[in-house]
C-alpha positions as CSV (number, residue, x, y, z in Angstrom):
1,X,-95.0,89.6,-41.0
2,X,-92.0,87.8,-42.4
3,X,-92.7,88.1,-46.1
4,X,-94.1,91.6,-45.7
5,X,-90.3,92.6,-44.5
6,X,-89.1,89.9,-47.5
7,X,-91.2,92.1,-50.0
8,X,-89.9,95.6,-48.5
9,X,-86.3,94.0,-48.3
10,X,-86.8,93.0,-51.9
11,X,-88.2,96.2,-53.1
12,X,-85.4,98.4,-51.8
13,X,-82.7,96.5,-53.5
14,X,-84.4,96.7,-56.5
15,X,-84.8,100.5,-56.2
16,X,-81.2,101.0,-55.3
17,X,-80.4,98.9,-58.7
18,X,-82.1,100.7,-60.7
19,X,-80.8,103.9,-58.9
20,X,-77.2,102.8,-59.8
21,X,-78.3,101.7,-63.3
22,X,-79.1,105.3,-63.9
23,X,-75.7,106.6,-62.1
24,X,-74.1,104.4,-64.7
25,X,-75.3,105.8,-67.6
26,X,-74.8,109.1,-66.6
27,X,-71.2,108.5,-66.1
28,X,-71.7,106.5,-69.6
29,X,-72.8,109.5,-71.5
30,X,-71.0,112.0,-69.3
31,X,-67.6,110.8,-70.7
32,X,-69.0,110.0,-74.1
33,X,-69.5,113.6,-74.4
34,X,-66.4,114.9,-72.5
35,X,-64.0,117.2,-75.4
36,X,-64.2,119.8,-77.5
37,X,-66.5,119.4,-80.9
38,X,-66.6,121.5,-83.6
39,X,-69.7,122.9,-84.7
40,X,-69.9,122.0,-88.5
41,X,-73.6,123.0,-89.0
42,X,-76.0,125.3,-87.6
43,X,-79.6,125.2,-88.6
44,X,-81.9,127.8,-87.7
45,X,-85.9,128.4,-88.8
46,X,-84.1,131.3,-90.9
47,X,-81.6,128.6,-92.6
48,X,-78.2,127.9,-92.6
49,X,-76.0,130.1,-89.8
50,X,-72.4,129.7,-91.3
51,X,-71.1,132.3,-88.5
52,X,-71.7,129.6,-85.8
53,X,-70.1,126.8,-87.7
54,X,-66.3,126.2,-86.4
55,X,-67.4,127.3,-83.3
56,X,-66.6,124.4,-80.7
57,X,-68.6,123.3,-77.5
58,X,-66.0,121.6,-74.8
59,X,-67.4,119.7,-72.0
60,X,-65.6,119.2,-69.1
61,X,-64.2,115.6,-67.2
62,X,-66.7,116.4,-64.6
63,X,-69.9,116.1,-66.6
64,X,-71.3,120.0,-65.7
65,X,-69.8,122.2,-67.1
66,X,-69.7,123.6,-70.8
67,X,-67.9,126.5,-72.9
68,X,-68.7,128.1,-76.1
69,X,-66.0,129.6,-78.0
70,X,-65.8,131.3,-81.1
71,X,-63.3,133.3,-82.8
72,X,-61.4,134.0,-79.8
73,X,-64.4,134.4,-77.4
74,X,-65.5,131.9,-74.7
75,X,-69.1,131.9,-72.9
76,X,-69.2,129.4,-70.3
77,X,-72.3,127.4,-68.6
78,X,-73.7,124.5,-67.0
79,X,-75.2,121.0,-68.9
80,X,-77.7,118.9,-67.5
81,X,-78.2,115.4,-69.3
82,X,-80.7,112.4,-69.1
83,X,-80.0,109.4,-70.7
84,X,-82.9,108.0,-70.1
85,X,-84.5,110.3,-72.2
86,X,-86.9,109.4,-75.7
87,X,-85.1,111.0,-77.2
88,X,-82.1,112.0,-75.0
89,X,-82.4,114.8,-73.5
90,X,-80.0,118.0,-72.7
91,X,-80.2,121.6,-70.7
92,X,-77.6,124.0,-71.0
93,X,-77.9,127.1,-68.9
94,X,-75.0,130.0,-69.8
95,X,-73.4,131.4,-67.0
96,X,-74.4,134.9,-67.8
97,X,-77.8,134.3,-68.5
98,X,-81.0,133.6,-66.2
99,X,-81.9,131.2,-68.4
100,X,-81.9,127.2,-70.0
101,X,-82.1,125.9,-73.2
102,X,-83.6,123.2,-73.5
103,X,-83.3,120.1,-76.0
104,X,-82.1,116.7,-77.2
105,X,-79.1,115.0,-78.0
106,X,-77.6,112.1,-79.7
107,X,-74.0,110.7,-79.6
108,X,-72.8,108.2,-83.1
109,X,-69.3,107.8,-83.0
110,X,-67.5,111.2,-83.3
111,X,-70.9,112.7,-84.6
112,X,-73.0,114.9,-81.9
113,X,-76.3,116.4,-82.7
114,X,-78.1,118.7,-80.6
115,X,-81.4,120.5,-81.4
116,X,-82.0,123.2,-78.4
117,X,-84.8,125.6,-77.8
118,X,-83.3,129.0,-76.9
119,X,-87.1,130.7,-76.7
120,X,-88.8,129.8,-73.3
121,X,-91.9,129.7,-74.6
122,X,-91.3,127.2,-76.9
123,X,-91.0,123.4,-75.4
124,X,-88.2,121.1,-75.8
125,X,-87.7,119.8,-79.0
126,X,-88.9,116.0,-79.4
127,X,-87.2,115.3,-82.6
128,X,-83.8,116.5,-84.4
129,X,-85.5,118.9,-87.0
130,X,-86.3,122.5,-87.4
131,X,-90.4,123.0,-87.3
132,X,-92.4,125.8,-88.3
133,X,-93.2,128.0,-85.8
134,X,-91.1,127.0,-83.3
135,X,-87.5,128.2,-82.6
136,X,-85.1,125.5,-82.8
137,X,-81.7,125.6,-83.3
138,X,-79.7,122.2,-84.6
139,X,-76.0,121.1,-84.2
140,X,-74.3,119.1,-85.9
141,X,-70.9,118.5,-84.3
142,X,-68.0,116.8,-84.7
143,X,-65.4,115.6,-82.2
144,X,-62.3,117.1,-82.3
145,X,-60.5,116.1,-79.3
């Protein structure tokens, strides 16, 4: 009876540490990605879109919410991450929208990419690269501030 309470006693400390662990790298990647990027390519399965690029993503303190602006107009929404992720992985649902995009994402340095998948049908991406048949759309960013 003793080392069955040991083993539960054990077991819940090691769920609760990996519980934090996971906190931890949320707040990691949360503030990793806190700013505003610029947009300095967009990649569609139709090529280059040079009408999104110097747009800017910001994404707030708190780690939820995100705004879009371009040329004067903002769209704002909601960002989901997991770290954990293989690859890592991002939702963004606009405010205005009944919708999510799903995707992935990867932080080097001052460099963000993001590959989303705007069409429901379609599932999220699993690599940072525009495939036939399927419609992706992939970021490049930069960090501005």
């Amino acid at each position: 009876m003793k080392t069955l309470g040991l083993a539960s006693f054990a077991l819940i400390l090691l769920v609760g540490l990996h519980a934090q662990a996971g906190d931890d790298a949320q707040k990691k990647e949360k503030a990793a990605l806190q700013g505003v990027w610029k947009i300095v390519k967009f990649e569609t399965p139709k090529g280059q879109d040079d009408n999104i690029v110097n747009a800017t993503l910001e994404f707030d303190k708190d780690g939820k919410n995100i705004i879009f602006t371009r040329e004067n107009e903002s769209k704002k929404g909601t960002f989901k991450i997991n770290p954990a992720g293989k690859p890592k992985e991002i939702d963004i649902s606009p405010s205005d929208e009944n919708k999510t995009f799903e995707g992935i994402y990867e932080i080097k340095g001052k460099t963000l990419k993001i590959c989303l998948c705007p069409d429901g049908n379609d599932r999220r991406p699993t690599e940072f690269a525009i495939k036939d048949g399927k419609k992706y759309v992939l970021m490049t960013l930069e960090k501005t501030k």
